[in-house]
C-alpha positions as CSV (number, residue, x, y, z in Angstrom):
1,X,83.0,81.0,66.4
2,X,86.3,80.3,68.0
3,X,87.5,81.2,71.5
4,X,90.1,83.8,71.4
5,X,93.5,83.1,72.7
6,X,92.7,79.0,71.8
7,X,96.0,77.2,70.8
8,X,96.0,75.0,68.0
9,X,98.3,72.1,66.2
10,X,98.6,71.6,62.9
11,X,97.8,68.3,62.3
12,X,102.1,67.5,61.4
13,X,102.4,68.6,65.1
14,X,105.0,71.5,63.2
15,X,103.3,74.2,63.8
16,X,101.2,76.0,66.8
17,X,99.0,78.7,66.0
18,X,96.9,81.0,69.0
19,X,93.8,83.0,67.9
20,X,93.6,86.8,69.2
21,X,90.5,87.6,67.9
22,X,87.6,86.6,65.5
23,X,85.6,88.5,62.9
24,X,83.3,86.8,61.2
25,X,84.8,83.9,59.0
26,X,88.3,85.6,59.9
27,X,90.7,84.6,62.5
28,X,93.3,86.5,63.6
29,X,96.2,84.4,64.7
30,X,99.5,84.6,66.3
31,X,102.5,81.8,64.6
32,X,103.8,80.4,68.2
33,X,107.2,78.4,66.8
34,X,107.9,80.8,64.1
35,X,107.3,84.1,65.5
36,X,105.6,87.2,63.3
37,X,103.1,89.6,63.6
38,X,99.6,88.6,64.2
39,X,97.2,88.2,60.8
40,X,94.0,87.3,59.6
41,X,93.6,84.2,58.0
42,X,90.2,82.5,56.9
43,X,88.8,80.4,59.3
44,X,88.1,78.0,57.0
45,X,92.2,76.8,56.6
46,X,92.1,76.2,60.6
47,X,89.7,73.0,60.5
48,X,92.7,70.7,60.2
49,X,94.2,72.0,63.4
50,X,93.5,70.3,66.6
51,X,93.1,72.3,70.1
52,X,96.4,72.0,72.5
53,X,97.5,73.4,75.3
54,X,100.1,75.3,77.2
55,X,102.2,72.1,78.5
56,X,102.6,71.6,74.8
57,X,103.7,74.7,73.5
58,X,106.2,74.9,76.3
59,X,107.5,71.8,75.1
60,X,107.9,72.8,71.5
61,X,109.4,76.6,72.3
62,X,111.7,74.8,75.1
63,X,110.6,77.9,76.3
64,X,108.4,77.4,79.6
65,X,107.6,81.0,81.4
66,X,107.8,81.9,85.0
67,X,104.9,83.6,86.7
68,X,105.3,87.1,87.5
69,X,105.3,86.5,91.0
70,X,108.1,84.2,91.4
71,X,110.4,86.2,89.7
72,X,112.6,88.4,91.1
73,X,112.5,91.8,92.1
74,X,114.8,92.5,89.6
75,X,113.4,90.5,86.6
76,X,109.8,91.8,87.6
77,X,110.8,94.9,87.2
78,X,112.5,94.0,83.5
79,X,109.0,92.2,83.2
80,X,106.6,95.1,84.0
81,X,108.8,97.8,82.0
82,X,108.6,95.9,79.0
83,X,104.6,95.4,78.8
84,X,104.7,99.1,79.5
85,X,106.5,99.4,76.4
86,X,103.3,97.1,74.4
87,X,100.5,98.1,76.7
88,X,99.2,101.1,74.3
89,X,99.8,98.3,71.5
90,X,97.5,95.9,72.6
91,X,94.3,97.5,72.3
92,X,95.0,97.8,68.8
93,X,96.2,94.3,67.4
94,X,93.5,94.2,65.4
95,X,94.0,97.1,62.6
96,X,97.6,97.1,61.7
97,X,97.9,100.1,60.2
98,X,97.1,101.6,64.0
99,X,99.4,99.3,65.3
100,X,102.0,100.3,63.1
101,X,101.6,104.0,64.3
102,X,101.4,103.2,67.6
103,X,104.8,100.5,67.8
104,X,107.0,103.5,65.8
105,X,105.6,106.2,68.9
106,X,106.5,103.3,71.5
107,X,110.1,103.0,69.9
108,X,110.4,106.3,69.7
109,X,109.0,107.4,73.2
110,X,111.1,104.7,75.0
111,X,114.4,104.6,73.1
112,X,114.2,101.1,71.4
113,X,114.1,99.9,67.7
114,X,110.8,98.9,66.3
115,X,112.1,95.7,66.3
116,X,112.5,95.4,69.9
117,X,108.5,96.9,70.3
118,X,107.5,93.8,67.9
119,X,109.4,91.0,69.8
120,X,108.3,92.4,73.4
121,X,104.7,92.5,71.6
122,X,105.1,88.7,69.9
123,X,106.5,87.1,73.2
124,X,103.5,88.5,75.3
125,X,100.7,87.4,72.8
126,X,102.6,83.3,72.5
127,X,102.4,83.1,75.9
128,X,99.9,85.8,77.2
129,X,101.6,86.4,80.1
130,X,103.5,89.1,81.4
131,X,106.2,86.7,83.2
132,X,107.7,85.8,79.3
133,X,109.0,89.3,79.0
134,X,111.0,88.6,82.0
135,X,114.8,88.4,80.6
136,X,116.1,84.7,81.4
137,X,118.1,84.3,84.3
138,X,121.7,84.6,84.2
139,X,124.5,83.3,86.4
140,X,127.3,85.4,87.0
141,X,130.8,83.6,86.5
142,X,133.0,84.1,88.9
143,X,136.0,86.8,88.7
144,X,139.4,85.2,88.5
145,X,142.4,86.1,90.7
146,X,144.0,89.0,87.7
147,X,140.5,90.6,87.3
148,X,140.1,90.6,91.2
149,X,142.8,92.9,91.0
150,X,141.9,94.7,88.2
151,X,138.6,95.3,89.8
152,X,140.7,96.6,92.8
153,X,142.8,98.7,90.9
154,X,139.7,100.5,89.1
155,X,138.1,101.5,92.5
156,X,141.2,102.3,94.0
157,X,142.4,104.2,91.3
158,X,140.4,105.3,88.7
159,X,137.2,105.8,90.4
160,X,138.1,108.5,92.4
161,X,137.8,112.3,92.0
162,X,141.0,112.7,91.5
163,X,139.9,111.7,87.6
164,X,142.7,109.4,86.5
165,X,142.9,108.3,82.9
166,X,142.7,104.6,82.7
167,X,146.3,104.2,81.5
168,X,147.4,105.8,84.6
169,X,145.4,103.0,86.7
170,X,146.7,100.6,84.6
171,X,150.4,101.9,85.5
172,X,149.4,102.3,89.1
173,X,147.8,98.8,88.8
174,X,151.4,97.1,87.6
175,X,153.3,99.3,90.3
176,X,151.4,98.0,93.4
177,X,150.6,94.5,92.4
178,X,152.5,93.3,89.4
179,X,156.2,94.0,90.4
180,X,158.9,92.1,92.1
181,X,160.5,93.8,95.6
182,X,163.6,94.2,93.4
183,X,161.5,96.1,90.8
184,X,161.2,94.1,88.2
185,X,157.4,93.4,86.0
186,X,156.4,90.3,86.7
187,X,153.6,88.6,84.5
188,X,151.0,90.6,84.3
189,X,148.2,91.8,82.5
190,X,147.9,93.9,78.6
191,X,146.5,97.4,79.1
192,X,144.1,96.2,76.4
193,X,142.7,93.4,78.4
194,X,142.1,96.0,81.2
195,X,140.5,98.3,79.1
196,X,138.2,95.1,78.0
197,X,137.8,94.4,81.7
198,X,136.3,97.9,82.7
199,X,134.4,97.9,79.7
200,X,132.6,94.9,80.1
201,X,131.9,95.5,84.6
202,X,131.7,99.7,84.1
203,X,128.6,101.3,85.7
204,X,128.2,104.5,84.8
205,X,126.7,105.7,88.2
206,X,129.2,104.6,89.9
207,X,131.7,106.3,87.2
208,X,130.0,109.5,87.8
209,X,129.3,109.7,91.1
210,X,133.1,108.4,92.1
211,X,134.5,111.0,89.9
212,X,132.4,113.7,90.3
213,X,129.9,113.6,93.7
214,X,126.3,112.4,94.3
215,X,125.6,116.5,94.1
216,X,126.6,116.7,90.5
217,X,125.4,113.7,89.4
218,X,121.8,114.2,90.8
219,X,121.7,117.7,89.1
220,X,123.3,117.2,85.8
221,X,124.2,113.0,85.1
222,X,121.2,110.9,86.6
223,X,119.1,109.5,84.1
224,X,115.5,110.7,84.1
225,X,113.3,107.4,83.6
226,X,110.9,107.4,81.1
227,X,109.9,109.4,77.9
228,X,108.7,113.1,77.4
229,X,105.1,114.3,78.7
230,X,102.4,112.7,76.2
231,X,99.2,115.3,75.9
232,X,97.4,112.2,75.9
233,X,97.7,108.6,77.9
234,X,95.3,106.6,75.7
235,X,94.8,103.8,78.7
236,X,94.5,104.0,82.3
237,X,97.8,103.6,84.3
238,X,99.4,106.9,83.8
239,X,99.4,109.6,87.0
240,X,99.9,113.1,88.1
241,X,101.7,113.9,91.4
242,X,101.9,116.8,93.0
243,X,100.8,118.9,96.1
244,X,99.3,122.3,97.2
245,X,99.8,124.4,100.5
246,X,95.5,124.4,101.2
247,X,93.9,127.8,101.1
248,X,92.3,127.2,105.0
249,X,94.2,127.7,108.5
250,X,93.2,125.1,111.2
251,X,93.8,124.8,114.7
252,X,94.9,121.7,117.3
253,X,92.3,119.9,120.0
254,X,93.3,123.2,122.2
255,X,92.0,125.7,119.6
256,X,95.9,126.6,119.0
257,X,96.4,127.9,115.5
258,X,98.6,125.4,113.6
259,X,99.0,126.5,110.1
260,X,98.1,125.5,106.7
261,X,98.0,121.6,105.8
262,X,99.6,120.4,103.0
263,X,97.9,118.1,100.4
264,X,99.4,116.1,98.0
265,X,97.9,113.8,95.2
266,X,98.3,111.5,92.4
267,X,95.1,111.5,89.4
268,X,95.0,109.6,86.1
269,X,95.5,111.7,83.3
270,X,93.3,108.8,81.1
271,X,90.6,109.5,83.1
272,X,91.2,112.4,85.8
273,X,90.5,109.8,88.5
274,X,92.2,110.9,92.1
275,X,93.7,107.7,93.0
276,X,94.9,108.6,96.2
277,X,96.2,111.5,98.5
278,X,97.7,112.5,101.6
279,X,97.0,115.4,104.2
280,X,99.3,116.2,106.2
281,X,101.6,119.5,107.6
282,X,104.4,118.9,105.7
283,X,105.5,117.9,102.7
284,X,108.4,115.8,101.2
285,X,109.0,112.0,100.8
286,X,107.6,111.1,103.9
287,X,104.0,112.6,102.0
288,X,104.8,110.7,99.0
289,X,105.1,107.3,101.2
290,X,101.4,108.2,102.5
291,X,100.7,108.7,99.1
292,X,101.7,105.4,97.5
293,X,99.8,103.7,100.6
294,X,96.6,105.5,100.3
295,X,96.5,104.4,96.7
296,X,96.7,100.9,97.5
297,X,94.5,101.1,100.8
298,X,90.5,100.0,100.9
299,X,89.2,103.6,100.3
300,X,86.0,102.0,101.7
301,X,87.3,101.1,104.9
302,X,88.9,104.4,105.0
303,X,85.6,106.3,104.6
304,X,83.9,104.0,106.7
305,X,86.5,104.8,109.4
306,X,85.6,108.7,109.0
307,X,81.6,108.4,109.1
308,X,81.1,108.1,105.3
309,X,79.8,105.7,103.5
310,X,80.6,104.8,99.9
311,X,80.5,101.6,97.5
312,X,83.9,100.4,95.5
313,X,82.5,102.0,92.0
314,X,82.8,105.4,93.6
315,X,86.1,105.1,94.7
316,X,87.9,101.8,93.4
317,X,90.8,100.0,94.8
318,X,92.4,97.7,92.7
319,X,95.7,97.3,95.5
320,X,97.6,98.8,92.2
321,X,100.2,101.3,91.4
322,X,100.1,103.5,88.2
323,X,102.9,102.1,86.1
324,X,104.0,105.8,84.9
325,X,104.3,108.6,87.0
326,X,104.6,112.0,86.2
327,X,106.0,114.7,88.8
328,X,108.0,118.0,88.8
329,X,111.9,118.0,89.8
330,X,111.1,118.5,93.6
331,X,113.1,118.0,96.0
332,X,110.9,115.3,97.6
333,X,110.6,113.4,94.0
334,X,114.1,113.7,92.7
335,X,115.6,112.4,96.1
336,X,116.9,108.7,95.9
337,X,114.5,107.1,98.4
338,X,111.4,107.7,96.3
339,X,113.5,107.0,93.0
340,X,113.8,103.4,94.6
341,X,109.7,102.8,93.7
342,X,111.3,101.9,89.9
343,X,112.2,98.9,91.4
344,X,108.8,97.7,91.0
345,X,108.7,98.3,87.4
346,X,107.0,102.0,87.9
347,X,108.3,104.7,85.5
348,X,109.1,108.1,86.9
349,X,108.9,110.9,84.5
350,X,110.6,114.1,85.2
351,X,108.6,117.5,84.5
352,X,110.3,120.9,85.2
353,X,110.1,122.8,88.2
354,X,107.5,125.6,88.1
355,X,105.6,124.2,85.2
356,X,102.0,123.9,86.2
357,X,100.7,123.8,82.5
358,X,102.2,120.4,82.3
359,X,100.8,118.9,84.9
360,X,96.8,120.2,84.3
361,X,95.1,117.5,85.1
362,X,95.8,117.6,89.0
363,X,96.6,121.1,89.2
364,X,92.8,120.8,88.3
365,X,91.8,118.6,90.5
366,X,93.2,120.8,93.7
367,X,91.3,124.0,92.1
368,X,88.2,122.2,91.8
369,X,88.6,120.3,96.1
370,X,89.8,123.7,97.1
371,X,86.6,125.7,95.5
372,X,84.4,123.0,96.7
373,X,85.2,123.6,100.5
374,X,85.8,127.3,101.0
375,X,82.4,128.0,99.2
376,X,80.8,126.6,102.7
377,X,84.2,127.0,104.7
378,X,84.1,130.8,104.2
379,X,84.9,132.6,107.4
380,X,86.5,130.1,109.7
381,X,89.9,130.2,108.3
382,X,89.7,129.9,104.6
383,X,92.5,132.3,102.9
384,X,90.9,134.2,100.2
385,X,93.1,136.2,97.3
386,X,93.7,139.4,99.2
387,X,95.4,137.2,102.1
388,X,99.0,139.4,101.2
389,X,97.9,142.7,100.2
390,X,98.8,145.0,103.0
391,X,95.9,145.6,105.4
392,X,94.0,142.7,104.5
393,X,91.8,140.5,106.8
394,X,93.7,138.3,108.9
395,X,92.5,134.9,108.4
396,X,94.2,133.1,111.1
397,X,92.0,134.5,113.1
398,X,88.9,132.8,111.7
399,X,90.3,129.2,111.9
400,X,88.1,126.9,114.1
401,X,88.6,123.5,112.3
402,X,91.0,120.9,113.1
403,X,92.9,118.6,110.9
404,X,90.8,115.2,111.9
405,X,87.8,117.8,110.9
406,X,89.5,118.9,107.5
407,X,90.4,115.7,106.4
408,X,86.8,114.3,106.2
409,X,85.7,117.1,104.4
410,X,88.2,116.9,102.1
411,X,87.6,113.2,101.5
412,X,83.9,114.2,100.7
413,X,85.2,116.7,98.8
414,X,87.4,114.1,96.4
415,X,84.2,111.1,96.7
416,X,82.5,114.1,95.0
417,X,85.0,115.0,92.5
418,X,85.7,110.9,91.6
419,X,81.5,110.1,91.4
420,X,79.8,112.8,91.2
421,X,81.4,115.8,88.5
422,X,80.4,115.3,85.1
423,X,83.1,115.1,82.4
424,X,82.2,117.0,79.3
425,X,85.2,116.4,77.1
426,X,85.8,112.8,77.3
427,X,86.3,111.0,74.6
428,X,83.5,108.2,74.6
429,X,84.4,105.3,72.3
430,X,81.4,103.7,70.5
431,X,81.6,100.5,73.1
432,X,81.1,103.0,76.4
433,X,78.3,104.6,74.8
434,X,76.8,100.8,74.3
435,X,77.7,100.1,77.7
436,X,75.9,103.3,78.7
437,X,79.1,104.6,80.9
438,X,78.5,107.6,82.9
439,X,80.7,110.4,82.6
440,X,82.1,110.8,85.9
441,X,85.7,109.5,86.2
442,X,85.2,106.6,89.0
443,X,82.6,104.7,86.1
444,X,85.2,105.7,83.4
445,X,87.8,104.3,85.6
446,X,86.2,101.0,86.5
447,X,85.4,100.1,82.8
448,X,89.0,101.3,81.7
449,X,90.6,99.6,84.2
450,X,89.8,96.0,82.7
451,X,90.5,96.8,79.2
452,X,93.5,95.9,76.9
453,X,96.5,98.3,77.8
454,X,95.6,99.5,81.0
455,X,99.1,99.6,83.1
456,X,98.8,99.0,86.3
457,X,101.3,97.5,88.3
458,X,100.0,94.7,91.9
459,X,101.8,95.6,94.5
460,X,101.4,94.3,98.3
461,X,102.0,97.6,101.0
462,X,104.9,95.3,102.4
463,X,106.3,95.5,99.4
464,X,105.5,99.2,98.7
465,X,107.0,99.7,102.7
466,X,110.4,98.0,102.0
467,X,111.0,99.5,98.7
468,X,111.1,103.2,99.8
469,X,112.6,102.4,102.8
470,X,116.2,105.1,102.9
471,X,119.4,103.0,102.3
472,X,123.0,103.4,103.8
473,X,126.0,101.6,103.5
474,X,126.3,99.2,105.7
475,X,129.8,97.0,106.6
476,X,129.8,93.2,107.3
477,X,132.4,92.3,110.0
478,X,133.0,89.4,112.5
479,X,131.0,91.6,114.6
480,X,128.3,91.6,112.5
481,X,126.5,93.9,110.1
482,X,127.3,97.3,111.4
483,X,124.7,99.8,109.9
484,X,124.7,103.8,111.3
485,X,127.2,102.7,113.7
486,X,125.0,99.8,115.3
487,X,125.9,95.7,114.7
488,X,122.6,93.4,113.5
489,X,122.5,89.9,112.7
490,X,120.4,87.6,110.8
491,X,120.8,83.7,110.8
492,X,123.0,82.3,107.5
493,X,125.1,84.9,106.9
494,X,128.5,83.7,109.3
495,X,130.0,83.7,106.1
496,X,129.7,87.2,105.2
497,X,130.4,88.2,108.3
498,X,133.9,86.4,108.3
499,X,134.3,87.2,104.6
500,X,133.6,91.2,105.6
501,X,132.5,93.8,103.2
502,X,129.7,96.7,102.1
503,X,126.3,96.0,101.4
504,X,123.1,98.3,101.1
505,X,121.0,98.4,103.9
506,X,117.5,99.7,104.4
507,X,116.5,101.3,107.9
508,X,113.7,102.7,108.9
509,X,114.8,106.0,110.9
510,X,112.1,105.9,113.6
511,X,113.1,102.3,114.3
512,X,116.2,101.2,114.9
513,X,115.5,97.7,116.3
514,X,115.9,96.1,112.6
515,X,117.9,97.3,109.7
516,X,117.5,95.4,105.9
517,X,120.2,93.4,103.1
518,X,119.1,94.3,100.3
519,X,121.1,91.4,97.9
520,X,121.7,91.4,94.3
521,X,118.7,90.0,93.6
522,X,116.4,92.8,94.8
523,X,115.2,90.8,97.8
524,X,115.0,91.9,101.6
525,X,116.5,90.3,104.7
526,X,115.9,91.3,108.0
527,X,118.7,91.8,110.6
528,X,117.7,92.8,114.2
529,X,119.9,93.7,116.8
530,X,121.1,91.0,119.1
531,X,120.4,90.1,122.0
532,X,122.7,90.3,125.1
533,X,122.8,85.9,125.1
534,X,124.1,86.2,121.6
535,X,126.5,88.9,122.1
């Protein structure tokens, strides 16, 4: 039997050939110089071939990959979207007829031809790595002195709420730079070339937000990323997020009431897994950043830091991210800052507001944490239904827990929900029922997690951190890099500092000792503030 994903040279050294898969005296291959779909050939025609390796496919593509890692943030992203695109694909290379089926759904989901779903889908297999979807990296040329001013004359006069026409820039443009002091046009730019000029630099956020404010364009222009809600995510990698005001009333160390906590949470839709949560008194992206860290944090370590005790398989960590989100139009999800996590290649998809049918699978998942603790929690503080109906029971009277004593029971409550609740709809495949896979979603998780398609997306808390940092504008002067009215500095940058400008800075607001770059590239410099020697 062959090994699957072996390369192998035709004895002419013209052409390479890698095996997917084996069945029986079949072979299904993958044609690495002349790229097709994979096919099923007898094994028998694949004795002249000879075994070869990467080095020398590289060599024969001209084509040598870079590892997902070393890319940058930018082109990982690019990467990571794309094998989102192919990652429902892969599980079914072998039956084309499914395969088919499922590349017309991907092309129609994520707005791309068929075509583009089969070359995404060829590159991976040649190379079987995600780093070859990466696109190749390009270097910018630099603007000449007439399109300087061209770019000038579009954001002085064109992008600008007053809503000029481009032929009125244009005429502005040859008024202020392009004639003599005796009023004469010197040379000077053809309206077509400008038109060619803003064509080919034109951002459309920047178009609608000049023209018509960040307000209107976050309400009615912004693009919602990714496709329409699926009823079902055939692999794991796909997540609810949401959050619930908590049906108890707690108190502080004093006995002081406080109020209700507030929990928020993100589960699988695959497999109905809670990947992580966050409990806290108020919502908004500040919960969603304890969110995203919870899901990458050692949920061992955290239990073990509470008194309970649990092994990996009942509560996995992989240090991932789902690579598709799916959340209402909150005010805490539509916001920019939390927008910023597609810059690791996530997908956000947009749900609307008050639509708790489309988001079952966690609005399940707090009905089921919430019934488990105010069955036992009944009488010291838990709201029951009547809570508003005039002359009710005041429950805020009952509450004698705090929030450090909450939280662990609502940890047990979710190690319960992961491990312990019995799935009775799942949709076994013939290999989990040989594997003997329990029907609770951690062991449906941990044997879904390795398979073929599963999407989900390494990333380091730094990373996680910087990413949803908030931004400003900040302004490079000889001074330094002034950001919210304070001046950093970072060693290399004298240049930009004499050359002057606007950049995007991160901050974090309850530190204002260091402020961020972020460059073109995605990447993150720190500046600090300086100190008095170096002022």
């Amino acid at each position: 039997m062959m090994k699957q994903t072996k390369l192998l040279q035709s004895a002419d050294g013209k052409q390479i050939i890698r095996v997917l898969d084996t069945n029986g005296n079949k072979a299904l291959i993958i044609d690495c110089i002349h790229p097709a779909m994979p096919l099923y050939v007898d094994a028998d025609t694949l004795t002249s071939y000879v075994p070869c390796d990467d080095d020398t496919l590289c060599e024969k593509t001209g084509y040598l990959p870079e590892s997902l890692d070393s890319l940058s943030p930018l082109r990982r992203k690019t990467a990571l979207e794309r094998y989102t695109v192919i990652a429902g694909v892969l599980a079914s290379l072998s039956d084309a007829k499914v395969r088919s089926a499922i590349i017309a759904r991907a092309a129609e989901a994520y707005k791309v031809s068929k075509q583009t779903v089969r070359a995404y889908l060829q590159q991976y297999l040649i190379y079987q790595d995600i780093g070859a979807l990466a696109d190749k990296e390009k270097k910018e040329r630099e603007l000449t002195d007439t399109e300087k001013i061209m770019r000038w004359a579009l954001n002085r006069f064109y992008y600008t709420q007053h809503k000029n026409s481009l032929p009125t820039a244009y005429a502005m443009m040859l008024k202020e730079k392009f004639t003599s002091e005796n009023g004469e046009l010197l040379e000077h730019p053809t309206i077509s070339q400008f038109k060619y000029f803003y064509r080919k630099h034109r951002k459309m956020e920047n178009f609608y937000i000049s023209r018509n404010g960040l307000k209107d364009y976050q309400m009615n222009d912004r693009p919602l990323l990714g496709d329409g809600l699926q009823q079902l995510a055939p692999n794991v990698g796909t997540a609810f997020l949401d959050g619930t005001i908590c049906d108890i009333y707690l108190v502080n160390d004093k006995g002081q009431l406080v109020g209700r906590p507030v929990l928020v949470a993100a589960v699988d839709v695959n497999t109905s897994l809670c990947l992580g949560y966050a409990l806290l008194w108020e919502g908004g992206v500040y919960s969603l950043q304890q969110l995203m860290l919870n899901i990458l944090s050692d949920k061992v370590k955290l239990c073990r830091s509470m008194g309970i005790v649990i092994n990996s398989d009942q509560w996995s960590n992989t240090g991932c991210l789902p690579g598709k989100m799916y959340c209402d139009r909150g005010s805490e999800y539509v916001g920019s800052t939390f927008e910023q996590i597609t810059e690791l290649g996530i997908t956000l998809v947009e749900l609307p507001s008050f639509r708790a049918e489309l988001k079952g699978s966690v609005e399940r998942f707090f009905g089921l944490v919430q019934n488990s603790f105010k069955t036992v929690l009944k009488g010291h503080g838990v709201v029951m239904p009547d809570y508003e109906k005039r002359g009710s029971h005041d429950y805020r009277k009952d509450a004698v827990l705090t929030m450090q004593e909450f939280h662990r029971i609502v940890v047990r409550c979710i190690v319960h929900y992961n491990s312990e609740r019995v799935i009775t709809s799942y949709p076994y495949t013939t290999d989990m029922l040989e594997r003997r896979i329990s029907p609770h979603a951690a062991d449906i998780w941990n044997y879904k997690v390795s398979q073929a398609g599963a999407n989900m997306i390494p990333v380091s808390e730094k990373e996680l951190i910087m990413t949803l940092l908030p931004r400003t504008e900040g302004t490079f002067s000889r001074y330094g890099f002034k950001v919210n009215k304070l001046r950093y500095h970072a060693e290399g940058y004298k240049e930009r500092y004499l050359s002057g400008g606007k950049a995007v800075a991160a901050y974090n607001p309850d530190d204002a000792s260091m402020v961020w770059l972020k460059e073109k590239d995605g990447r993150f410099v720190a500046f600090s503030l300086p100190s008095f020697s170096s002022v």
